[in-house]
C-alpha positions as CSV (number, residue, x, y, z in Angstrom):
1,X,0.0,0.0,0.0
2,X,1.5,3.7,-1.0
3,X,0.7,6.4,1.2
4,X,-1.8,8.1,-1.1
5,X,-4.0,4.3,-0.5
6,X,-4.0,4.7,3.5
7,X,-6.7,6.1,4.8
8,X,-5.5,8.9,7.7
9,X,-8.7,10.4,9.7
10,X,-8.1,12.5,12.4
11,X,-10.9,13.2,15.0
12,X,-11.1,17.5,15.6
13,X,-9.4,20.4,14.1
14,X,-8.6,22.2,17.5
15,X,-4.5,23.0,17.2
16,X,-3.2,19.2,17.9
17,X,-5.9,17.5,15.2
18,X,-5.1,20.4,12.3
19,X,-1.1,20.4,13.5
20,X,-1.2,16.4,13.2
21,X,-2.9,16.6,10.1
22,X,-0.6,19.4,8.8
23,X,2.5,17.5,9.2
24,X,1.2,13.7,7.8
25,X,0.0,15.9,4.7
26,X,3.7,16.6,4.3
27,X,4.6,13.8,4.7
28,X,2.5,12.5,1.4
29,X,-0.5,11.2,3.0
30,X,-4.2,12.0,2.6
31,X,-6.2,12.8,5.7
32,X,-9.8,13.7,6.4
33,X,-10.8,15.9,9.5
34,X,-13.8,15.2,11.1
35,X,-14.5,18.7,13.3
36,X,-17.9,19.4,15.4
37,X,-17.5,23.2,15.5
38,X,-18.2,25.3,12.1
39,X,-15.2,26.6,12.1
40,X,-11.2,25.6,13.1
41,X,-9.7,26.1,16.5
42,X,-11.4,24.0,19.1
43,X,-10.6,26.5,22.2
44,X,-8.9,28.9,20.2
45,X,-11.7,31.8,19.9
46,X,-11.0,34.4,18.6
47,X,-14.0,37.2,17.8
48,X,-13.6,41.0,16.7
49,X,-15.4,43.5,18.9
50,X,-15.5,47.0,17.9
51,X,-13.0,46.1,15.3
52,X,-10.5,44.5,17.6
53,X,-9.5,40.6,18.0
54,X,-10.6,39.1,21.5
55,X,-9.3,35.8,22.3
56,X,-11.6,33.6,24.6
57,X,-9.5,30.7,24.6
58,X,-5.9,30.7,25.3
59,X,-4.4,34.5,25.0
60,X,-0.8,33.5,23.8
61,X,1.4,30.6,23.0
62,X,5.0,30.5,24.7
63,X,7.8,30.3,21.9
64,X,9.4,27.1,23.7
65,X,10.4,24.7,21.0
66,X,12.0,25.8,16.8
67,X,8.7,23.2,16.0
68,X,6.6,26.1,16.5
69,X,8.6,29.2,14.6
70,X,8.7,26.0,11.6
71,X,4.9,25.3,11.4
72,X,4.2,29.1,11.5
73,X,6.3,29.9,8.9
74,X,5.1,27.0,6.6
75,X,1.4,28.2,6.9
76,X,2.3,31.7,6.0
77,X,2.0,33.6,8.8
78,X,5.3,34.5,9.9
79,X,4.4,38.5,9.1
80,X,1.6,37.8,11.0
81,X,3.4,36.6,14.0
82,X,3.6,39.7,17.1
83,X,5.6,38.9,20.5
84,X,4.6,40.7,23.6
85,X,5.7,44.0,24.8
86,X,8.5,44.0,27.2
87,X,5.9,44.9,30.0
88,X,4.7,42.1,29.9
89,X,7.4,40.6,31.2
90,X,6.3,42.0,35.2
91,X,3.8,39.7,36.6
92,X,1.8,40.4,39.6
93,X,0.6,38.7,42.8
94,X,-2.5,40.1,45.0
95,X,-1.6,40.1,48.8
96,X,-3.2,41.8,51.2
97,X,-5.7,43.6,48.4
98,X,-2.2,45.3,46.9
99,X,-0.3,43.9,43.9
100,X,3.2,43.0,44.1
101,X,5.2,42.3,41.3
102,X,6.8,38.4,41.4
103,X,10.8,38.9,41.6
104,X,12.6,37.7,38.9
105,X,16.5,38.0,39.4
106,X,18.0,37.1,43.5
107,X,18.2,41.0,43.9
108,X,14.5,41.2,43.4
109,X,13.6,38.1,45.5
110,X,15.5,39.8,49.0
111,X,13.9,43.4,48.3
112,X,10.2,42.0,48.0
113,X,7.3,42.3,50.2
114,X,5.6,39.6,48.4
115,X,7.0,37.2,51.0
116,X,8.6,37.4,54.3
117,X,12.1,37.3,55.8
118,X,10.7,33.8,57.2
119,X,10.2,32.6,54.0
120,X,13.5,33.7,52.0
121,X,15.6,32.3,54.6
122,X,13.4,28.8,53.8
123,X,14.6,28.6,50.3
124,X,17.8,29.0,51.0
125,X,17.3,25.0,52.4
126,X,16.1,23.9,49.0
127,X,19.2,22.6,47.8
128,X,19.5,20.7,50.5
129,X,16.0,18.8,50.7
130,X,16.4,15.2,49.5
131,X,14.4,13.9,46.7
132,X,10.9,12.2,47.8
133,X,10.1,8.7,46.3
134,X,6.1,9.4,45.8
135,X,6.7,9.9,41.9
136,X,3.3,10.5,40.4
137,X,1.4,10.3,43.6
138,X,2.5,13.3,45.2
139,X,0.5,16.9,44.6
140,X,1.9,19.7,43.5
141,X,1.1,21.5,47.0
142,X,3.0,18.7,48.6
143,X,6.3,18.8,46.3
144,X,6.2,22.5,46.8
145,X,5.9,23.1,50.7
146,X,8.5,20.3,51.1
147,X,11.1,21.9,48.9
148,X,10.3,25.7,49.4
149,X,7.9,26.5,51.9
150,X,4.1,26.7,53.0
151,X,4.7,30.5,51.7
152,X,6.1,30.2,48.5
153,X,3.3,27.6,47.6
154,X,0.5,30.2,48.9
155,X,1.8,33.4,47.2
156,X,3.6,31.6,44.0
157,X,2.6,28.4,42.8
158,X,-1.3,28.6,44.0
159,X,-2.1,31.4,41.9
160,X,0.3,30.2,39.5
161,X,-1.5,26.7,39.1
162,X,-5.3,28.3,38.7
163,X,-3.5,30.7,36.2
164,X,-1.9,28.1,33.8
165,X,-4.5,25.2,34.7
166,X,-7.0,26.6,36.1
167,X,-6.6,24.1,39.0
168,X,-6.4,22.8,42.5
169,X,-2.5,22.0,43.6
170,X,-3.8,20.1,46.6
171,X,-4.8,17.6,43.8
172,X,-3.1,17.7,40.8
173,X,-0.3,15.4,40.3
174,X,3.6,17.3,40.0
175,X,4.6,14.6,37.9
176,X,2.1,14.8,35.7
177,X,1.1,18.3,35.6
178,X,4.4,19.8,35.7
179,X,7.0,17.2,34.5
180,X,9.9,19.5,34.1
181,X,9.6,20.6,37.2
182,X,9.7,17.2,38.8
183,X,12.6,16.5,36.7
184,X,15.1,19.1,38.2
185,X,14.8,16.9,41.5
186,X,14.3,13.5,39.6
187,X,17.3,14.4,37.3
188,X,19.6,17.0,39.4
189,X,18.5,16.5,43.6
190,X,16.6,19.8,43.3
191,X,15.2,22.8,41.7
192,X,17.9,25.6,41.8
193,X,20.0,22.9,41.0
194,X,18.6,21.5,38.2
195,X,17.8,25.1,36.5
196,X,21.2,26.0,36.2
197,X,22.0,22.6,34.9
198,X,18.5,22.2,32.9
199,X,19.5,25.6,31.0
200,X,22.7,24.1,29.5
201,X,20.2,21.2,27.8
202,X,17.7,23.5,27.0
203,X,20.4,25.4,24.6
204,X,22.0,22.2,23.6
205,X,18.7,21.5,21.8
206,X,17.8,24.7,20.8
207,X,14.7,25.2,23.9
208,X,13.4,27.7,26.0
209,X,12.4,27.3,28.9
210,X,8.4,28.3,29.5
211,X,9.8,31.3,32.4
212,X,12.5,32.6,29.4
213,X,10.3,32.0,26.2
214,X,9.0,34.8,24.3
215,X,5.6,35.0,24.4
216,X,3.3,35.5,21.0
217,X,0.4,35.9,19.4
218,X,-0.9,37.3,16.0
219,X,-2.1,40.3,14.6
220,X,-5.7,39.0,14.2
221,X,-5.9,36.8,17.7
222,X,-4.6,33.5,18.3
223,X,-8.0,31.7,16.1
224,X,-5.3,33.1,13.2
225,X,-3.0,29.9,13.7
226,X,-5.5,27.1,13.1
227,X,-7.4,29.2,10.5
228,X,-4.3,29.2,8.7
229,X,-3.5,25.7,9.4
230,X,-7.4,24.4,7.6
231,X,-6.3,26.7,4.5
232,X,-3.6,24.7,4.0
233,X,-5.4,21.3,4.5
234,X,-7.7,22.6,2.1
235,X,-11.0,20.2,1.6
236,X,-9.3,17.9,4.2
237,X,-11.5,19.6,6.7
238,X,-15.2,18.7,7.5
239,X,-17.0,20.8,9.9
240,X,-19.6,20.1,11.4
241,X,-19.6,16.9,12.2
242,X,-20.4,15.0,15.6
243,X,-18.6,11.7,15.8
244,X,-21.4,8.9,16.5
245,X,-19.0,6.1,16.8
246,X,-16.1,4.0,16.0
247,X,-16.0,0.5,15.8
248,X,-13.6,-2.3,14.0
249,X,-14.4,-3.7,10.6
250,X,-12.4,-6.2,8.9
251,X,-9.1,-4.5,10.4
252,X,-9.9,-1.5,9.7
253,X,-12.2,1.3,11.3
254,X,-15.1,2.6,10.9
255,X,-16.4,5.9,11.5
256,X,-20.0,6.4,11.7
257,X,-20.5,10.4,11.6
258,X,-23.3,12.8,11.5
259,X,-23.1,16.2,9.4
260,X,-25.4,18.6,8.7
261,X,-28.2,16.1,10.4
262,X,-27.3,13.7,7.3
263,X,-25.0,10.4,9.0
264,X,-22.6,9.4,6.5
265,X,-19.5,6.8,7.5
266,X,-15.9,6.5,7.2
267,X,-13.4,3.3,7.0
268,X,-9.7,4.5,8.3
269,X,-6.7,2.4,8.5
270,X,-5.3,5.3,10.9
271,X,-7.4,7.4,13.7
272,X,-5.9,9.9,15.8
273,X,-8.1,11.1,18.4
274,X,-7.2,14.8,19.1
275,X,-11.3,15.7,20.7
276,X,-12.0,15.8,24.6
277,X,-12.0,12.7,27.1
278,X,-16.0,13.6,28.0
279,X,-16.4,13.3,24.3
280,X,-14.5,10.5,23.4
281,X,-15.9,8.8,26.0
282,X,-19.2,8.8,23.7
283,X,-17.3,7.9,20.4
284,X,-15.2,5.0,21.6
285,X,-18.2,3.7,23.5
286,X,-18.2,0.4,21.6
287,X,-14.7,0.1,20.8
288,X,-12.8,-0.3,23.9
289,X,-15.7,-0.3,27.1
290,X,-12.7,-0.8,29.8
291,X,-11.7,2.8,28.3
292,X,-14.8,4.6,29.4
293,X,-13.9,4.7,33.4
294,X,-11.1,6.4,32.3
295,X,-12.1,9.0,30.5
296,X,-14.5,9.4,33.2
297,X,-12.2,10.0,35.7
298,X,-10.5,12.8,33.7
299,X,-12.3,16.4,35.3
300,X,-12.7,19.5,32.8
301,X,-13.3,22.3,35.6
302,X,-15.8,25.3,34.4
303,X,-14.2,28.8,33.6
304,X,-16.0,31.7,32.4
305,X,-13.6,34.0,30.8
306,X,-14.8,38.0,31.2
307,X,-13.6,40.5,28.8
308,X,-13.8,43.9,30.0
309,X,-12.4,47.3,28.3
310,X,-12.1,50.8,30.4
311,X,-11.0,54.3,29.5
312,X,-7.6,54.7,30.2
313,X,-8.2,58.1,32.6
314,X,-10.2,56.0,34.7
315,X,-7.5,53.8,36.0
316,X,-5.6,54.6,39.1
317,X,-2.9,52.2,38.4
318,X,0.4,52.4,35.8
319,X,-0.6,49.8,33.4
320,X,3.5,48.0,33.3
321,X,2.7,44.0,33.1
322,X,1.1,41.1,31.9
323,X,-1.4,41.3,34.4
324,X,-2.1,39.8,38.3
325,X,-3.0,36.4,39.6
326,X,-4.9,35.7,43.0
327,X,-3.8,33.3,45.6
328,X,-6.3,31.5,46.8
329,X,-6.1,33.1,50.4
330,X,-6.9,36.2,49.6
331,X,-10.7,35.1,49.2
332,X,-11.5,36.8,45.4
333,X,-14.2,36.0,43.4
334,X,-11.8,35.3,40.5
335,X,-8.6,34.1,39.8
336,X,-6.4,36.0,37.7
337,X,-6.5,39.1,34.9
338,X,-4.1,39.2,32.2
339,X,-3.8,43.2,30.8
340,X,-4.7,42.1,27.4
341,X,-3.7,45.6,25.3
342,X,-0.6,45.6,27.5
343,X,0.6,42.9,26.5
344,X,-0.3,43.3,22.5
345,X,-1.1,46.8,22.1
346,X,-3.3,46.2,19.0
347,X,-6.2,45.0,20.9
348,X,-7.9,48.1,21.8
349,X,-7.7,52.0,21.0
350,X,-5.1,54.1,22.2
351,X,-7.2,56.0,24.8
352,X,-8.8,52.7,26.2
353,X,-7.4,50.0,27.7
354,X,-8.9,46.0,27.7
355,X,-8.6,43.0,29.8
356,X,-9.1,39.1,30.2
357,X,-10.3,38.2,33.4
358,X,-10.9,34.4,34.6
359,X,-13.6,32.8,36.8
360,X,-14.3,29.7,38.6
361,X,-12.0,26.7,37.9
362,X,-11.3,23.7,40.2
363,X,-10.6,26.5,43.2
364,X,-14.7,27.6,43.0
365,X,-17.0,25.9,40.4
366,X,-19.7,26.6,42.8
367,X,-19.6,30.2,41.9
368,X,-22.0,29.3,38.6
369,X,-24.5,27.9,40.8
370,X,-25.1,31.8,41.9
371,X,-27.3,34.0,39.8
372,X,-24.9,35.4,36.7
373,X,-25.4,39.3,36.8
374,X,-24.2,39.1,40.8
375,X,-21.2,37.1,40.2
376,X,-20.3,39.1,37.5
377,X,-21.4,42.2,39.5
378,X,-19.1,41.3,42.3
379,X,-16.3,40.9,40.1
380,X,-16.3,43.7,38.3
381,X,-16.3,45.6,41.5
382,X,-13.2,43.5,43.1
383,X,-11.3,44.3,39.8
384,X,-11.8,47.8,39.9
385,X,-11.1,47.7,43.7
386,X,-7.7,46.3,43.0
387,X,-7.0,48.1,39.5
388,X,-8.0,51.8,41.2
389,X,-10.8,52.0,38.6
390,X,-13.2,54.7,39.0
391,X,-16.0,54.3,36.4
392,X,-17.5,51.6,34.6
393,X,-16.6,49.8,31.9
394,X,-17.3,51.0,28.3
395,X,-17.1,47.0,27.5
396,X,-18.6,43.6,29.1
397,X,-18.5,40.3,26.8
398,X,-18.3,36.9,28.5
399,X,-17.4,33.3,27.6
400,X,-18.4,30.2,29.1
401,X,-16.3,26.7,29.1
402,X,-18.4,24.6,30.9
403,X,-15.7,22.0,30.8
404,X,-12.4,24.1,30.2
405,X,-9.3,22.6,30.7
406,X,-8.5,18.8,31.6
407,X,-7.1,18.4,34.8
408,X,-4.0,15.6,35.7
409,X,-5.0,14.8,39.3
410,X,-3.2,12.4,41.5
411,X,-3.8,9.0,39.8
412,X,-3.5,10.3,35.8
413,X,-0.8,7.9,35.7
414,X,-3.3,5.0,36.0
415,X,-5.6,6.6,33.0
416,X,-1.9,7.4,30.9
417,X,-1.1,3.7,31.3
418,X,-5.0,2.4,30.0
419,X,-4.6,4.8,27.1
420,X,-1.0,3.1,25.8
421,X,-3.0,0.0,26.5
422,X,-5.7,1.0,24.1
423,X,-3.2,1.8,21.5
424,X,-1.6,-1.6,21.5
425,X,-4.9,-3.8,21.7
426,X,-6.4,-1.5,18.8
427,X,-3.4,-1.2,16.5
428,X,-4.0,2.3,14.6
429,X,-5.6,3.8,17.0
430,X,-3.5,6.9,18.2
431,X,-4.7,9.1,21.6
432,X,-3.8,12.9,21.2
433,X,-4.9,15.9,22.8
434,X,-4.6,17.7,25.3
435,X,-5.3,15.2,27.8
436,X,-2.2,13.9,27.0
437,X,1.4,15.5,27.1
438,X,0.8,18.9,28.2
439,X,-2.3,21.7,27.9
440,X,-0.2,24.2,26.2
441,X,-0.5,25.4,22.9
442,X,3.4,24.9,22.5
443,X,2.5,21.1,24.1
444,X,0.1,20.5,21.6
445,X,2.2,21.6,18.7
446,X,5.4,19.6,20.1
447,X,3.1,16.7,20.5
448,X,1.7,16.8,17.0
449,X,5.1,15.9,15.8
450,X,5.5,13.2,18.2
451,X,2.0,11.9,17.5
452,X,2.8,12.5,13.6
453,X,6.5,10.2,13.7
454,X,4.5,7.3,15.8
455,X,2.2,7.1,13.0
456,X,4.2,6.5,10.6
457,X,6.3,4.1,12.3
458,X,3.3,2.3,12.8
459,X,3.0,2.0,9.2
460,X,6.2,1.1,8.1
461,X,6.9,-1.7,11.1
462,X,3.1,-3.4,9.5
463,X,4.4,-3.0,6.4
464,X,1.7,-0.6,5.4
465,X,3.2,1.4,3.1
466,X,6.0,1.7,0.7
């Protein structure tokens, strides 16, 4: 069989489903996307208000691997390609209802109020802590209070975990959540340690690390990536299209889809499964049943994501970073703002000034069960608190993820291990996503490649293709 006879199809055209595809195009193959939205992206949203893009989904991608720059450019949007303002480069912390920028360099760390003399002197023990022997069984909270501190975890990694995953560190799994971080004390005995040493790798193979990486976007919102992605995969893509099921035929698959309220089916040699666990759960129903508990098991936390735009004479504050996160002491009704025309000064007029704020998450999903206008209300009013804001804003526009961003609790281990399983009982079956390998756009990109090379290994070891 030549690679033009195999039959490639690749479930959702979020980043990882169009990247995958992008890359086994390249490689000679033919692959049909089945997506259930009308348009490409998955959580990539980007809409135009007044004019100006808003992104919904993730804000920015970090520039961490040469894989990313490469795809880019091949799609053709290179010119379109912006990096953030140097002021973005201060982030901030709420304490104590005042926001204090997180230090950077060891100069900044010993002049900052954002922790205490206590709480300094503490990390200077860290390279000193032996290394624990829970490996994927120990939270996040736990690794970080034994190495650095009950402070540092309250005032840095808290808000720093509902910021990047919009989760809970008492349950999320440091191995699996963060597995470079667990490395520098797998790898090098601990974490000053090992990112002095780690750094040295990193430029051996050309990396950034996520705290050095430049941060991007593009002129026309982040939605700009996969929408250029789908133009090169031309008629590749079929929107929408809800996955009934998969099942086996004759050692092949098939793929029983509805479009357009029509059902119409599919027989793949190849699927690579780039949607969400709660809706994979539904496809691969009759495929694999011993899979379903897993997926199960995998929790998408809700997140509303508010969009709000003020005049610029109405803030109190100077306007010099990327924006603030919220520890979860500090008893906010939200978790975090990033200072959206800041960061990429396109976003708004010259005079006004926007931001993304973020809601809910595994910290307080009870918050939806209140009536929308007061929770919104409320946090409007906490934000200008904290921003010195004087008026209203000239802008409100909300998003809802009922089931944002999947979280890898204590225990993902046991779901990571059924999903290899799945692979190797149902030979061309390939499990991609973000429930797998990292939530990051740069993680899903990265993986795409890595999900892209196993295919066609797979091919050539069953003789396949020529």
């Amino acid at each position: 069989m030549n690679k033009k006879q195999t039959k490639i199809t690749i479930l959702g055209a979020g980043i990882s489903g169009l990247a995958t595809g992008y890359r086994l195009e390249k490689a000679g193959f033919e692959v049909t996307l089945l997506e259930k939205k009308d348009e490409p992206g998955g959580s990539m949203e980007t809409r135009f208000i007044d004019g100006f893009p808003v992104d919904f989904g993730p804000n920015s991608g970090l520039d961490t691997s040469p894989l990313i720059k490469e795809l880019i450019k091949d799609v053709g949007l290179e010119n379109e390609m912006i990096y953030a303002n140097q002021k973005g480069d201060k982030r901030y912390i709420l304490k104590d209802n005042q926001l204090y920028p997180l230090p950077t360099n060891p100069v900044a760390f010993v002049k900052t109020k954002l922790f205490s003399a206590k709480a300094k002197i503490r990390l200077l023990a860290e390279p000193f802590i032996k290394k624990s022997n829970d490996g994927y069984y120990q939270t996040i909270s736990r690794f970080v209070e034994r190495r650095l501190g009950r402070e540092f975890l309250d005032y840095a990694i808290n808000p720093f975990v509902a910021g990047v995953f919009a989760g809970d560190p008492d349950k999320l799994s440091v191995k699996s959540a963060f597995p470079k971080l667990y490395r520098l004390e797998e790898v090098y005995g601990g974490l000053i340690k090992g990112m002095i040493k780690g750094a040295k790798e990193r430029k051996q193979r050309a990396e950034q690390s996520k705290q050095n990486a430049k941060m991007f976007s593009f002129q026309r919102g982040m939605q700009s990536f996969p929408r250029a992605i789908s133009e090169k995969l031309k008629n590749s893509v079929k929107y929408n299209c809800t996955v009934d099921k998969v099942s086996k035929s004759e050692g092949k698959y098939k793929i029983v889809y509805t479009q357009n309220d029509k059902t119409d089916e599919i027989v793949s040699d190849i699927i690579v499964s780039t949607i969400p666990a709660y809706q994979l759960e539904k496809t691969f129903k009759d495929l694999d049943t011993g899979l379903i508990p897993h997926l199960k098991t995998l929790y998408y936390p809700p997140v509303k994501v508010l969009y709000l735009g003020f005049k610029k004479k109405d803030i109190g504050r100077e306007l010099d970073g990327f924006g603030f996160l919220i520890p979860e002491k500090e008893k906010k009704s939200f978790l975090g703002a990033i200072w959206s025309s800041v960061i990429f000064p396109n976003r708004t007029d010259k005079d006004k000034a926007s931001f993304t704020l973020f809601i809910g998450g595994s910290r307080s999903p009870e918050l939806f069960k209140e009536e929308s206008s007061f929770l919104l209300a409320r946090v409007i009013k906490e934000f200008k608190g904290i921003m010195e804001i004087k008026n209203d804003p000239i802008l409100v526009k909300e998003r809802m993820w009922t089931k944002a961003i999947p979280q890898y609790h204590i225990g993902y281990i046991e779901q990571e291990r059924y999903f290899e399983k799945v692979e190797i009982k149902n030979p061309g079956i390939f499990l991609g996503g973000n429930f797998r390998g990292g939530i990051s756009v740069g993680d899903c990109i990265i993986n795409s490649e890595l999900t892209c090379n196993r295919v066609i290994e797979y091919l050539r070891a069953s003789t396949k293709i020529t």
